[in-house]
mmCIF file of the N, C-alpha and C atoms, coordinates in Angstrom:
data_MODEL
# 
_entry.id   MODEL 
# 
loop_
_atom_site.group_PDB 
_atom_site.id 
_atom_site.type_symbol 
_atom_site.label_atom_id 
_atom_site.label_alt_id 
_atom_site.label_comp_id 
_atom_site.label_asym_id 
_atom_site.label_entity_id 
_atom_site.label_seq_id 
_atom_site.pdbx_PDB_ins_code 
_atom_site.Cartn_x 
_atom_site.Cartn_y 
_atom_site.Cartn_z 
_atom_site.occupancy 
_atom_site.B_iso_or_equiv 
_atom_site.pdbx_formal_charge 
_atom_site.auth_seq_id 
_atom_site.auth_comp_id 
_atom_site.auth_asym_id 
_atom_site.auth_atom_id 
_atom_site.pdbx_PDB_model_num 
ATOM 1   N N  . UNK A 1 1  ? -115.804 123.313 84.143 1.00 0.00 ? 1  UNK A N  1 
ATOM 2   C CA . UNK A 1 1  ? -114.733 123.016 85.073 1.00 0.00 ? 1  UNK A CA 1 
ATOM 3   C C  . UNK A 1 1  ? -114.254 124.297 85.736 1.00 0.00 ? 1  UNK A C  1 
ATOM 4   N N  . UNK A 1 2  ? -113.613 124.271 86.851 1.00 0.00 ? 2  UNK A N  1 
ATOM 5   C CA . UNK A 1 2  ? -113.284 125.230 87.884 1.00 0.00 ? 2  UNK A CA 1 
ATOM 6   C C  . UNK A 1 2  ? -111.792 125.877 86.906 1.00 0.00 ? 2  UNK A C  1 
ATOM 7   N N  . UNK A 1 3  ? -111.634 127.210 86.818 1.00 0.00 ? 3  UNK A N  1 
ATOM 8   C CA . UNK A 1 3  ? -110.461 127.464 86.073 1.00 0.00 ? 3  UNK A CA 1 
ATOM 9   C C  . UNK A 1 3  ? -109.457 126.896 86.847 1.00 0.00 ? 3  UNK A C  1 
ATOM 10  N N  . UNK A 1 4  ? -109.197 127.199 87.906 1.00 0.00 ? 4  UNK A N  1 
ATOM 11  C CA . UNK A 1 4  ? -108.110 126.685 88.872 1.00 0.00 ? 4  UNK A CA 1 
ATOM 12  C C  . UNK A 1 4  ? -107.584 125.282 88.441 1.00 0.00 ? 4  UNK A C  1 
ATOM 13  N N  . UNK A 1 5  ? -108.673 124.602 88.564 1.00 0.00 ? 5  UNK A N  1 
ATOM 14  C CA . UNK A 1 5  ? -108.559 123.280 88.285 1.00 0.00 ? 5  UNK A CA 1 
ATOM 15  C C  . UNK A 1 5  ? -107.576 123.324 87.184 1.00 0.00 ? 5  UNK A C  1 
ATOM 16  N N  . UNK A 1 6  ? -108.154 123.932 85.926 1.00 0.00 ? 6  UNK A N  1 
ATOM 17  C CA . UNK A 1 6  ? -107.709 123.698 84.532 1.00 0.00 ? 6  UNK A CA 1 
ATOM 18  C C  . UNK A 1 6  ? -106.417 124.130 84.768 1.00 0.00 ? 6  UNK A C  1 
ATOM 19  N N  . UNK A 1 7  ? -106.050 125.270 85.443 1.00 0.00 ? 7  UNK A N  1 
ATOM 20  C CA . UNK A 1 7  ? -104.647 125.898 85.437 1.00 0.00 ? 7  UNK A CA 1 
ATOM 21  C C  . UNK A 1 7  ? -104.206 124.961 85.719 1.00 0.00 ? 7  UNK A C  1 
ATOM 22  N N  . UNK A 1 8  ? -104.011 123.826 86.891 1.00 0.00 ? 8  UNK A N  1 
ATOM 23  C CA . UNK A 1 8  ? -103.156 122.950 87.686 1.00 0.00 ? 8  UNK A CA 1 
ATOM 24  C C  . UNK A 1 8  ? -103.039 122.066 86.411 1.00 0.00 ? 8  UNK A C  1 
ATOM 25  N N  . UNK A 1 9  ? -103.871 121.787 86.045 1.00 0.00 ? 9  UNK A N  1 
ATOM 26  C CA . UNK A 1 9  ? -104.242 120.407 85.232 1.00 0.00 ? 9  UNK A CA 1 
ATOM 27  C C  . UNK A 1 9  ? -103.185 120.750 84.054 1.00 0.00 ? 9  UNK A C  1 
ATOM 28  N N  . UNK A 1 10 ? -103.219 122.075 83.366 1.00 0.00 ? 10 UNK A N  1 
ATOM 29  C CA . UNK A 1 10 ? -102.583 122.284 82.326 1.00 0.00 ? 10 UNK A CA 1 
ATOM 30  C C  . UNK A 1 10 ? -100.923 122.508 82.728 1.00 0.00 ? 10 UNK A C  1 
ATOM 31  N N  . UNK A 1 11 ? -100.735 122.865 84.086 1.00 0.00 ? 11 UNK A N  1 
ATOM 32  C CA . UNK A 1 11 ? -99.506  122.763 84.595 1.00 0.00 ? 11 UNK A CA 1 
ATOM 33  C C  . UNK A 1 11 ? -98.613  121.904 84.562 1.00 0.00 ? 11 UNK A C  1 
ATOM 34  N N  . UNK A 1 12 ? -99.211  120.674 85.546 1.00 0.00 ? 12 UNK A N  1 
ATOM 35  C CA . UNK A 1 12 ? -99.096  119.099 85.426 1.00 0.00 ? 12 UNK A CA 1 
ATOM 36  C C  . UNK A 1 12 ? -99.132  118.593 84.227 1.00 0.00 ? 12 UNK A C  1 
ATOM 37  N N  . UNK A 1 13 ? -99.886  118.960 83.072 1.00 0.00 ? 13 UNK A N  1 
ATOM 38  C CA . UNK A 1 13 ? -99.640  118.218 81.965 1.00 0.00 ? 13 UNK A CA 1 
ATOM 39  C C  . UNK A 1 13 ? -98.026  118.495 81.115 1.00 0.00 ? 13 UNK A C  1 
ATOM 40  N N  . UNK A 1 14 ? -97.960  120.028 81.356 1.00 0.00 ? 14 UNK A N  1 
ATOM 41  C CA . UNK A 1 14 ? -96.744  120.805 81.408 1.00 0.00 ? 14 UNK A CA 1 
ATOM 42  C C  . UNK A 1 14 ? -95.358  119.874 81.325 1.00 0.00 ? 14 UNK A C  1 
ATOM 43  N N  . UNK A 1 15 ? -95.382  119.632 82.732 1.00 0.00 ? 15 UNK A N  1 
ATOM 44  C CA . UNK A 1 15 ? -94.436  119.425 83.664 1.00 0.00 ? 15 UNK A CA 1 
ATOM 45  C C  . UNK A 1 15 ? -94.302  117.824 82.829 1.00 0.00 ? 15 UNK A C  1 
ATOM 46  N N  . UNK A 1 16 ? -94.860  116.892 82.631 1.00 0.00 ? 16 UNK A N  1 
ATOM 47  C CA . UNK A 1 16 ? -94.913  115.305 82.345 1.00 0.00 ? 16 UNK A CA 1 
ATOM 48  C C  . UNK A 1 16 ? -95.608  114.514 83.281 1.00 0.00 ? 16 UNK A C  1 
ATOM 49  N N  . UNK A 1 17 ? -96.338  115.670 84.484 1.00 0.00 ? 17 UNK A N  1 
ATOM 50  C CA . UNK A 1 17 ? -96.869  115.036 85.222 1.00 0.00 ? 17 UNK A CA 1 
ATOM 51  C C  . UNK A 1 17 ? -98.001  114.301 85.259 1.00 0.00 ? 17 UNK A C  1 
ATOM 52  N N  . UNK A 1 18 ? -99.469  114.587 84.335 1.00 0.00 ? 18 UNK A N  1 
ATOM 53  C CA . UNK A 1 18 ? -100.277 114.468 84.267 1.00 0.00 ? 18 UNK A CA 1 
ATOM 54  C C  . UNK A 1 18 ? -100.461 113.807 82.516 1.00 0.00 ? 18 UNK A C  1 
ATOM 55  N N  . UNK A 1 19 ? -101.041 112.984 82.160 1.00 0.00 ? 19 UNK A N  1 
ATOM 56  C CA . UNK A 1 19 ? -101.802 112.774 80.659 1.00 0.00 ? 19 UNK A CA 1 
ATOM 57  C C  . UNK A 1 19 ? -103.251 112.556 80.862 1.00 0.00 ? 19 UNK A C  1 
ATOM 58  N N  . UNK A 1 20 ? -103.397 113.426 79.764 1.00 0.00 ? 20 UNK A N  1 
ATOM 59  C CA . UNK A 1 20 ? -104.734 113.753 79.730 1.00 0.00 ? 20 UNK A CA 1 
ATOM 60  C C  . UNK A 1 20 ? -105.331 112.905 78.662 1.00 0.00 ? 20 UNK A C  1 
ATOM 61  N N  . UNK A 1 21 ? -106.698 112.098 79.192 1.00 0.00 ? 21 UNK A N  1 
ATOM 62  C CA . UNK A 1 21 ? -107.146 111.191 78.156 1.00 0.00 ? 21 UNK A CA 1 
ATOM 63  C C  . UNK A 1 21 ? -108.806 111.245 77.711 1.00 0.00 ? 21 UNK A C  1 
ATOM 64  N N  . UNK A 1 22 ? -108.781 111.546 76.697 1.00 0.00 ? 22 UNK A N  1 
ATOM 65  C CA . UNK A 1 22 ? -110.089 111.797 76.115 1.00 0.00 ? 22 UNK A CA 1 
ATOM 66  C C  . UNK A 1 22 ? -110.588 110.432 75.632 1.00 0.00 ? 22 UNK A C  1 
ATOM 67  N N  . UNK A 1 23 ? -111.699 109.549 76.543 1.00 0.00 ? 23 UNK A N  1 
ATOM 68  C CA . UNK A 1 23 ? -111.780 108.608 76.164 1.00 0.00 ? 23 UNK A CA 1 
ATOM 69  C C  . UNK A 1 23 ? -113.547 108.472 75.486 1.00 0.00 ? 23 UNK A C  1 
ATOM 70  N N  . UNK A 1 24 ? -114.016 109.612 74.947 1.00 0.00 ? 24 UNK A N  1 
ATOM 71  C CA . UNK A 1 24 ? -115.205 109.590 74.196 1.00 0.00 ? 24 UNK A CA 1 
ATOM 72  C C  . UNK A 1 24 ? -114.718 109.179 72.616 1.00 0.00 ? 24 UNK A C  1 
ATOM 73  N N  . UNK A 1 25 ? -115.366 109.031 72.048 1.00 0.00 ? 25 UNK A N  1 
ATOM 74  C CA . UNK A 1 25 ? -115.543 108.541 70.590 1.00 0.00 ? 25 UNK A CA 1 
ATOM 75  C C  . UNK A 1 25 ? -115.032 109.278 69.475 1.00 0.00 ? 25 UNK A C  1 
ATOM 76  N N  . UNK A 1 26 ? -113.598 108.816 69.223 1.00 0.00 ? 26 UNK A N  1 
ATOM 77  C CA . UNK A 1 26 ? -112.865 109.462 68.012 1.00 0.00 ? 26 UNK A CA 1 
ATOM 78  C C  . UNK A 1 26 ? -113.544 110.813 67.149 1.00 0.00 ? 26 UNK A C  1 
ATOM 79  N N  . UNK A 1 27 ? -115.031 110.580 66.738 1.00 0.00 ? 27 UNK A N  1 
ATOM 80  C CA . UNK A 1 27 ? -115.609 111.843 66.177 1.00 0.00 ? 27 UNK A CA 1 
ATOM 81  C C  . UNK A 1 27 ? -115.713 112.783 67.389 1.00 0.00 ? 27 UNK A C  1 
ATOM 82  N N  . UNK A 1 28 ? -116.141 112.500 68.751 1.00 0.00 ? 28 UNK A N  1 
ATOM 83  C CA . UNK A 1 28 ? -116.184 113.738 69.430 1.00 0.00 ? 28 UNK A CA 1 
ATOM 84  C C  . UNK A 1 28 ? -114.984 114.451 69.115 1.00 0.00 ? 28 UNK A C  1 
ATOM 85  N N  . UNK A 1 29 ? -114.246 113.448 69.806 1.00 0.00 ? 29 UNK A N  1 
ATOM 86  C CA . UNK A 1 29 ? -112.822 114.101 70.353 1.00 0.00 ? 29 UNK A CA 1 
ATOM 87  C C  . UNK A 1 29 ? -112.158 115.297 69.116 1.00 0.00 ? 29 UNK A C  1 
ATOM 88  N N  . UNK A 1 30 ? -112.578 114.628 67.765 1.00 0.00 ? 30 UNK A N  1 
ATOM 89  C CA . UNK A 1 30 ? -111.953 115.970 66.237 1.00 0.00 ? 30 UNK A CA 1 
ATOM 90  C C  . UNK A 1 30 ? -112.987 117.118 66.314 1.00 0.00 ? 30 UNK A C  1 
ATOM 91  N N  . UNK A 1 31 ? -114.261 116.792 66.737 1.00 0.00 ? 31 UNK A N  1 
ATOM 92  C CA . UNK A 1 31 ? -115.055 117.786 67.199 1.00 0.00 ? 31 UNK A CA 1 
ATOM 93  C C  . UNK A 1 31 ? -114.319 119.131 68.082 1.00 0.00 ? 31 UNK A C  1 
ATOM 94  N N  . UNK A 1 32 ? -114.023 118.544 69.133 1.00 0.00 ? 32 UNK A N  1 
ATOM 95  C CA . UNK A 1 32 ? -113.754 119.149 69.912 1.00 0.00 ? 32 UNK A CA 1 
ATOM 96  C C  . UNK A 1 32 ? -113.067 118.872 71.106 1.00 0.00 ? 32 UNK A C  1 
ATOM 97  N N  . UNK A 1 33 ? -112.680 119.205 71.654 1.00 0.00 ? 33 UNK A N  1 
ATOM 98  C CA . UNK A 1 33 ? -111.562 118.581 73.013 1.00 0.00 ? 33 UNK A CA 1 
ATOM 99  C C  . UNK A 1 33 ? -110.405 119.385 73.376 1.00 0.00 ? 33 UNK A C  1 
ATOM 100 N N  . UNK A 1 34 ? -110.017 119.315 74.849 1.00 0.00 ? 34 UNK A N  1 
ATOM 101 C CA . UNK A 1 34 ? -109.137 120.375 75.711 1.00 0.00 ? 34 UNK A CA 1 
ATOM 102 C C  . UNK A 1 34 ? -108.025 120.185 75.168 1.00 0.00 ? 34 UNK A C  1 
ATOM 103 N N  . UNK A 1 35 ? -106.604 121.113 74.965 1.00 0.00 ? 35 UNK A N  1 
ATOM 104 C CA . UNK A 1 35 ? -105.546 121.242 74.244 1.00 0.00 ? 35 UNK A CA 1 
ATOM 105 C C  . UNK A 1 35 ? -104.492 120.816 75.018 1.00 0.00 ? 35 UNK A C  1 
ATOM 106 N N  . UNK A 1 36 ? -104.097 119.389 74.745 1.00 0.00 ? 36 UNK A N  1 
ATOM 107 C CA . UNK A 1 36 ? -103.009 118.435 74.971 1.00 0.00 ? 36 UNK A CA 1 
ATOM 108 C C  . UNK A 1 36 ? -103.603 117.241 75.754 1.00 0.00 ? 36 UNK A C  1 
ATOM 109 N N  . UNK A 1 37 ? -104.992 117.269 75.193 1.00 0.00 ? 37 UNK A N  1 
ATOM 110 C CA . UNK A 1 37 ? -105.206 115.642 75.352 1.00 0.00 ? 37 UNK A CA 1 
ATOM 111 C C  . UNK A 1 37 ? -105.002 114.377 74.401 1.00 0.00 ? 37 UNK A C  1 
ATOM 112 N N  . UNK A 1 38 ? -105.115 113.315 74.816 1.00 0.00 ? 38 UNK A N  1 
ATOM 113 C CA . UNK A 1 38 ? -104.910 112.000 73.769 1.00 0.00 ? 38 UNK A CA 1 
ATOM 114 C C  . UNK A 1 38 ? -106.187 111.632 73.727 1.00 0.00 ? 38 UNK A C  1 
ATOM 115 N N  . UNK A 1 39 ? -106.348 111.316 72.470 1.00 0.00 ? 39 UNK A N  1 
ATOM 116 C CA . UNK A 1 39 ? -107.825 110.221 72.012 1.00 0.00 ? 39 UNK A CA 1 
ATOM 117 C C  . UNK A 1 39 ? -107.548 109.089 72.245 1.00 0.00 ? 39 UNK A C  1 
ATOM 118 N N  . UNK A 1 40 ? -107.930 107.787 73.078 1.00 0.00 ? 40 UNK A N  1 
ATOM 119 C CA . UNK A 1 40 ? -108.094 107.081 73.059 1.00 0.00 ? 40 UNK A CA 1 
ATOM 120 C C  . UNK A 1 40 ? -109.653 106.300 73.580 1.00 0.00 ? 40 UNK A C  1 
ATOM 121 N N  . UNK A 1 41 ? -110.327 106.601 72.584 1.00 0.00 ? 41 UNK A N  1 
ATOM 122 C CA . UNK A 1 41 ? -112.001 105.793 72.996 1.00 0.00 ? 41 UNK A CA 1 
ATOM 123 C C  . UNK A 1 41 ? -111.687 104.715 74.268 1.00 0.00 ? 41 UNK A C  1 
ATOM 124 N N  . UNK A 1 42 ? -112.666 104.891 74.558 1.00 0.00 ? 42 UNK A N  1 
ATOM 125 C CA . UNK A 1 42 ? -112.709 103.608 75.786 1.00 0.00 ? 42 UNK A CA 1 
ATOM 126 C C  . UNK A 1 42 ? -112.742 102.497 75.147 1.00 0.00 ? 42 UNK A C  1 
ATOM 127 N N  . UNK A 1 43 ? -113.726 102.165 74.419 1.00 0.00 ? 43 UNK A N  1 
ATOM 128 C CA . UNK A 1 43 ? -113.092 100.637 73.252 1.00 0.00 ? 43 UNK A CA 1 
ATOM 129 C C  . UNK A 1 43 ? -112.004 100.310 73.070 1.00 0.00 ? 43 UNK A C  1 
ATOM 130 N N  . UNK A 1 44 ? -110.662 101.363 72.877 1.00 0.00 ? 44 UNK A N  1 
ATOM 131 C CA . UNK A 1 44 ? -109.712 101.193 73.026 1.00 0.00 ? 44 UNK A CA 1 
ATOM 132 C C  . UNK A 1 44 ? -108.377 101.194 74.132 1.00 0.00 ? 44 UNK A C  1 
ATOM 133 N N  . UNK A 1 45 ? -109.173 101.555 74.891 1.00 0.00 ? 45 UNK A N  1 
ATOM 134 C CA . UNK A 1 45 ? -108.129 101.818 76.186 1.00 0.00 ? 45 UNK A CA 1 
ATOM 135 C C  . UNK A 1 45 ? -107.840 100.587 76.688 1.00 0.00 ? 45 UNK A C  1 
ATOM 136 N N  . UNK A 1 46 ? -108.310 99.514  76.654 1.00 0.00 ? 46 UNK A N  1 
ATOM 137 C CA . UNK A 1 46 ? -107.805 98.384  77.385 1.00 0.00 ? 46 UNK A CA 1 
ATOM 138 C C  . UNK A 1 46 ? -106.445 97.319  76.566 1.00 0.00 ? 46 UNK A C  1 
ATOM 139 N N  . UNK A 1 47 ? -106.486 97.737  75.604 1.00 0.00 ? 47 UNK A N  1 
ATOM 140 C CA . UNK A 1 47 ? -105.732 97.000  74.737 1.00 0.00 ? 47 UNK A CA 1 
ATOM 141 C C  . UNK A 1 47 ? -104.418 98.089  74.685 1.00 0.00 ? 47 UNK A C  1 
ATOM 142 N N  . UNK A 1 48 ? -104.396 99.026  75.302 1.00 0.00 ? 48 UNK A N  1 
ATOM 143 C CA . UNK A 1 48 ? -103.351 100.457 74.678 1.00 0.00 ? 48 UNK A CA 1 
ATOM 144 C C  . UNK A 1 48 ? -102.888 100.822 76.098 1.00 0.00 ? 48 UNK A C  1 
ATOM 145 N N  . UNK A 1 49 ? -103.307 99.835  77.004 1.00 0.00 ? 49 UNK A N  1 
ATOM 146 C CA . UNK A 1 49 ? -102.782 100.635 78.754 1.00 0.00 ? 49 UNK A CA 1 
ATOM 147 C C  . UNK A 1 49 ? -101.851 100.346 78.586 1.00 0.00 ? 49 UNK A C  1 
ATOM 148 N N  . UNK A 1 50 ? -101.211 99.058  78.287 1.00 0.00 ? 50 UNK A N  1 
ATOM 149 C CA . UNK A 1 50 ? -99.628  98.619  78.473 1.00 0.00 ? 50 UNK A CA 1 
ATOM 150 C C  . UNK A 1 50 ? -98.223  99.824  77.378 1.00 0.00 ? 50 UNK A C  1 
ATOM 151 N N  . UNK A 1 51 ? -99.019  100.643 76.379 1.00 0.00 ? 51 UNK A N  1 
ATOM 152 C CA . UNK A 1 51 ? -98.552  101.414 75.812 1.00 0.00 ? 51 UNK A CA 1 
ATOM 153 C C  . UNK A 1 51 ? -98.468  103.274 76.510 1.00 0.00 ? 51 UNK A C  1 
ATOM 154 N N  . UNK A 1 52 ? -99.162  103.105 77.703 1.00 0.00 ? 52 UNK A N  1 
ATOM 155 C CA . UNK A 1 52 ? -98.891  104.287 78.359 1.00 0.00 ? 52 UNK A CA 1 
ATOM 156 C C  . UNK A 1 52 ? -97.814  104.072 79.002 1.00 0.00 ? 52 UNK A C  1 
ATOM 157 N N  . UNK A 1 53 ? -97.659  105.461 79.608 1.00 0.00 ? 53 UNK A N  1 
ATOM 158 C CA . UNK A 1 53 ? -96.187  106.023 80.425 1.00 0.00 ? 53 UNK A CA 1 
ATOM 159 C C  . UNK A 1 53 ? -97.035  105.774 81.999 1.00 0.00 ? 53 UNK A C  1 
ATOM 160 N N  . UNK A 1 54 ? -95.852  105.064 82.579 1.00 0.00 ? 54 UNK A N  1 
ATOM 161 C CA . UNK A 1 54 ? -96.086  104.858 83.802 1.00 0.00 ? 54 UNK A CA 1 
ATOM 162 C C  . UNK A 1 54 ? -96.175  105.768 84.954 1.00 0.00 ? 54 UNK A C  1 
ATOM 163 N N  . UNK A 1 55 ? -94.731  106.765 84.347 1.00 0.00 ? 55 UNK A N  1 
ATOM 164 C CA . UNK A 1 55 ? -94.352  107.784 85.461 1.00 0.00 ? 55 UNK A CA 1 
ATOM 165 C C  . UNK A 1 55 ? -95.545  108.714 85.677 1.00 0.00 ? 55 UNK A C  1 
ATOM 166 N N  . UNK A 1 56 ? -96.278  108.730 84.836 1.00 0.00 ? 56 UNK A N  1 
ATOM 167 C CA . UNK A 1 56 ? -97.366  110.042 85.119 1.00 0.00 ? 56 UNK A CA 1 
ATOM 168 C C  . UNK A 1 56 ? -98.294  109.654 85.725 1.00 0.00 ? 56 UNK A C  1 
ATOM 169 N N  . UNK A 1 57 ? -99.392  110.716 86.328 1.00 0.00 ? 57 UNK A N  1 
ATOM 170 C CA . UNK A 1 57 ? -100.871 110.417 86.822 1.00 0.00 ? 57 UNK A CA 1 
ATOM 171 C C  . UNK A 1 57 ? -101.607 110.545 85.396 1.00 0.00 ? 57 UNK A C  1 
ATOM 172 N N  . UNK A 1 58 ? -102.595 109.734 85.121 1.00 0.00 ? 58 UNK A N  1 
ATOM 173 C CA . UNK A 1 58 ? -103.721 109.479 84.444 1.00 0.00 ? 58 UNK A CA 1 
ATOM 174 C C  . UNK A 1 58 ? -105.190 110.290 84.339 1.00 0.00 ? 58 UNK A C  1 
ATOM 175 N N  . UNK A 1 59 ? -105.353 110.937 83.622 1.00 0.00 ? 59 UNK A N  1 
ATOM 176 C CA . UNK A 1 59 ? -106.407 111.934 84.108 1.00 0.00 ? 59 UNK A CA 1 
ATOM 177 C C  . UNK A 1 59 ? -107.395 111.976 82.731 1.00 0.00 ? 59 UNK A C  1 
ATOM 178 N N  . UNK A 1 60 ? -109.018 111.047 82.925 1.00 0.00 ? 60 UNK A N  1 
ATOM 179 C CA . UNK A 1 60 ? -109.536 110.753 81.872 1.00 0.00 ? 60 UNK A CA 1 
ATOM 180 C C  . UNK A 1 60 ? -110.957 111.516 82.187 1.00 0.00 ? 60 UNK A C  1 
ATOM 181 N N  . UNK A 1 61 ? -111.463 112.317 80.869 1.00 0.00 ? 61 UNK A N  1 
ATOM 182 C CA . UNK A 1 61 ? -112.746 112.541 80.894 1.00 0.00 ? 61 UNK A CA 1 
ATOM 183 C C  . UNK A 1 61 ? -112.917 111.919 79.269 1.00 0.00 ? 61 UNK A C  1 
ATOM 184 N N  . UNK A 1 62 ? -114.730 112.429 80.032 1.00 0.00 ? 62 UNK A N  1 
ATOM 185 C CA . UNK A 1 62 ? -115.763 112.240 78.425 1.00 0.00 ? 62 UNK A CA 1 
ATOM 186 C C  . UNK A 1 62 ? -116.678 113.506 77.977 1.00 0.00 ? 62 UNK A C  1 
ATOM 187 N N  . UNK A 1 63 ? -118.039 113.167 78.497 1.00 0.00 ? 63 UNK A N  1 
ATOM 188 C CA . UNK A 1 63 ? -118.825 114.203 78.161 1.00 0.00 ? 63 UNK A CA 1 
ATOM 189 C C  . UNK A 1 63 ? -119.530 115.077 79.419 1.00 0.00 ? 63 UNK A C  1 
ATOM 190 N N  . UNK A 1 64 ? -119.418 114.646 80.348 1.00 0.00 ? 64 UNK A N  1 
ATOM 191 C CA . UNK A 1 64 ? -119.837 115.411 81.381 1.00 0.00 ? 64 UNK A CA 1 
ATOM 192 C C  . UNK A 1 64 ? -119.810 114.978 82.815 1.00 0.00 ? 64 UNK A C  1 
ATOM 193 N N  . UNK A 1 65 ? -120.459 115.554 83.699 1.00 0.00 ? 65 UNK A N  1 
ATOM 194 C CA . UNK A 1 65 ? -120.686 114.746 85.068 1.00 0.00 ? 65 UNK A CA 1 
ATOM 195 C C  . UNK A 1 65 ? -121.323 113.839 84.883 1.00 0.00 ? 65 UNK A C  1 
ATOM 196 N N  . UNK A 1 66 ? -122.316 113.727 83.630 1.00 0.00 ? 66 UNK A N  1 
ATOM 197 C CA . UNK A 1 66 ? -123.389 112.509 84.160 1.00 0.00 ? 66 UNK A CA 1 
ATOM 198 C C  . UNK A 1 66 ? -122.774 111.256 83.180 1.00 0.00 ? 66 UNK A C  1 
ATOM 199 N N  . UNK A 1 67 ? -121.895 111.392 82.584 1.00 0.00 ? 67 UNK A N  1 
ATOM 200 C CA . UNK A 1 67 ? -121.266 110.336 81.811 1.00 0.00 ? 67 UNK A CA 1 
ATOM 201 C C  . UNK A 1 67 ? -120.552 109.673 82.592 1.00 0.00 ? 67 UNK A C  1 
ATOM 202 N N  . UNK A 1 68 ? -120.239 108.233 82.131 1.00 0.00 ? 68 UNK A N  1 
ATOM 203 C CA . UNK A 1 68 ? -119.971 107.306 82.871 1.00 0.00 ? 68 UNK A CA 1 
ATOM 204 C C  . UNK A 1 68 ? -118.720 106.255 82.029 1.00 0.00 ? 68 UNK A C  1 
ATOM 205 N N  . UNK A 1 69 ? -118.242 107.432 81.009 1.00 0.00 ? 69 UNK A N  1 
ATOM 206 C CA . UNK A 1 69 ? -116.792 106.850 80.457 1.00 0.00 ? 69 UNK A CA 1 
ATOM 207 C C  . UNK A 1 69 ? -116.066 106.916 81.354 1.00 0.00 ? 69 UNK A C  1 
ATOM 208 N N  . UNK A 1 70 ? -115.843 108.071 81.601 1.00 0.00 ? 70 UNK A N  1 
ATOM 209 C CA . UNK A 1 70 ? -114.510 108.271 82.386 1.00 0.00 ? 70 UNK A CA 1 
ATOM 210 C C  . UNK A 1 70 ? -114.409 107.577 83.794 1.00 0.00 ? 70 UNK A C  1 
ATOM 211 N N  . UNK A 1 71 ? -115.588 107.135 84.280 1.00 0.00 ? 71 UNK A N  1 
ATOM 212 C CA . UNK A 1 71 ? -115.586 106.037 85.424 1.00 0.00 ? 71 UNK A CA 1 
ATOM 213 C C  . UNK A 1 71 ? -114.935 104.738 84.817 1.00 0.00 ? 71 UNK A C  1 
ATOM 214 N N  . UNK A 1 72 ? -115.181 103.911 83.825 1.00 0.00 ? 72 UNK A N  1 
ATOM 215 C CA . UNK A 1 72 ? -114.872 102.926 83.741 1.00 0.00 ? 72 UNK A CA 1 
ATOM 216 C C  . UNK A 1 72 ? -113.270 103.114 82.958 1.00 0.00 ? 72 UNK A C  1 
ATOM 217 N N  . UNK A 1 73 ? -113.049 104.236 82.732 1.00 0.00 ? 73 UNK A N  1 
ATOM 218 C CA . UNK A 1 73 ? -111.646 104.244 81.914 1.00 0.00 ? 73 UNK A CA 1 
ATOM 219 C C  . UNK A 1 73 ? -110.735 104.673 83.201 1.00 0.00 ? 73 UNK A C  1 
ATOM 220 N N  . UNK A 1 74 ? -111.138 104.914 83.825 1.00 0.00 ? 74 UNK A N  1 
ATOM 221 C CA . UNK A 1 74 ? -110.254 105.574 85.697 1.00 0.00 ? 74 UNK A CA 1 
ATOM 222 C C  . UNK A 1 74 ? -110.216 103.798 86.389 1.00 0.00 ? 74 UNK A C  1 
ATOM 223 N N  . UNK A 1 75 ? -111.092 103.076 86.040 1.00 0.00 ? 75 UNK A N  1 
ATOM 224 C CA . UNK A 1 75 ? -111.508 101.907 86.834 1.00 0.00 ? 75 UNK A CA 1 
ATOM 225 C C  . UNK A 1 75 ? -110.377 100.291 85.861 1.00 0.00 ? 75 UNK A C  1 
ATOM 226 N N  . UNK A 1 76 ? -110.006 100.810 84.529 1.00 0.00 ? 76 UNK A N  1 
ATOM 227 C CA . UNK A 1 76 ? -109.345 100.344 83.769 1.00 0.00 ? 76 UNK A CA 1 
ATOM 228 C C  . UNK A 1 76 ? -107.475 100.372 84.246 1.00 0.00 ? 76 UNK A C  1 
ATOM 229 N N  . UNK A 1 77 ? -107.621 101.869 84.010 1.00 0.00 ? 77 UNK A N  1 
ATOM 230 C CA . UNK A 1 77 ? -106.300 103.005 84.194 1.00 0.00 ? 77 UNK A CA 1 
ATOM 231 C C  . UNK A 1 77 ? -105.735 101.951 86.052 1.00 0.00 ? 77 UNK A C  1 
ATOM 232 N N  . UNK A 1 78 ? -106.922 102.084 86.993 1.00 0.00 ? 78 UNK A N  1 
ATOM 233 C CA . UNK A 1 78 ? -106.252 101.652 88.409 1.00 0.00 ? 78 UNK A CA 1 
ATOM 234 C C  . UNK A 1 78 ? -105.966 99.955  88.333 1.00 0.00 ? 78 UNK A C  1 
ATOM 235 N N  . UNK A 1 79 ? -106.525 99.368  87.521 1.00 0.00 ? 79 UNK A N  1 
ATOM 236 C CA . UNK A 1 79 ? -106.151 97.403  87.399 1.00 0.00 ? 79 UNK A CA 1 
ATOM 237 C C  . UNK A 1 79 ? -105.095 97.876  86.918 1.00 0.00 ? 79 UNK A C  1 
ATOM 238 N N  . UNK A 1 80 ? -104.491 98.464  85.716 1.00 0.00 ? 80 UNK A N  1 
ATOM 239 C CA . UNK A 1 80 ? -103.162 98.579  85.494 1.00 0.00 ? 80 UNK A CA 1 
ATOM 240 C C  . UNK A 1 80 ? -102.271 99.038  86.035 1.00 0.00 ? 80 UNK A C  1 
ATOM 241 N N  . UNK A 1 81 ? -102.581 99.909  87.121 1.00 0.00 ? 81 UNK A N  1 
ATOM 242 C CA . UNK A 1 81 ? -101.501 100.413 88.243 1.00 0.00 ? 81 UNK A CA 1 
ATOM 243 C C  . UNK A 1 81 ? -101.675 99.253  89.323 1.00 0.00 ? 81 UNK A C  1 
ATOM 244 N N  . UNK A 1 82 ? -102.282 98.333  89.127 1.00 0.00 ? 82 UNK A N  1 
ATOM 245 C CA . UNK A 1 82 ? -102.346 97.720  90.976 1.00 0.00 ? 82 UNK A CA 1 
ATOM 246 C C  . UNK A 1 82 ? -101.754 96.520  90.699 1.00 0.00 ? 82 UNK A C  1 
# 
C-alpha cells in the first residue's frame, strides 16, 4: 500500500472516521493484520452489519489485489447503507 494512503487511513481511523475491517479468516487476521482493525470474516459480516456504527466510512480488506473478499464485503457494507 501507498504510505500516504496508510497515513490518511490511520488518521481517519483516528478521528472515528474510518473502521477498518479485516474480513479474511480469523487465523489470518491473529497471524497478522494492520493496527486498529476489526476481525470480522466475511462469513460473518452479514449477520454483524446491523451491529456496526453508522457514522463512519467502512473500509474492508483481505489478502491482496487479487482477492476478492473485500469486493463482496464492500458490496455487503453498501446494501446496508442503501
Amino acid at each position: 500500500m501507498d504510505g500516504l494512503f496508510l497515513i490518511e487511513l490511520k488518521n481517519r481511523m483516528d478521528n472515528g472516521e474510518v473502521l477498518l475491517l479485516d474480513v479474511r479468516p480469523k487465523e489470518e487476521y491473529d497471524e497478522e493484520h494492520i493496527p486498529g482493525a476489526i476481525s470480522i470474516p466475511i462469513e460473518e459480516l452479514k449477520e454483524k452489519l446491523v451491529s456496526l456504527p453508522s457514522n463512519c466510512d467502512a473500509v474492508a480488506y483481505c489478502r491482496g489485489p487479487y482477492c476478492l473478499i473485500s469486493v463482496e464485503a464492500i458490496e455487503l457494507l453498501t446494501t446496508k447503507g442503501g
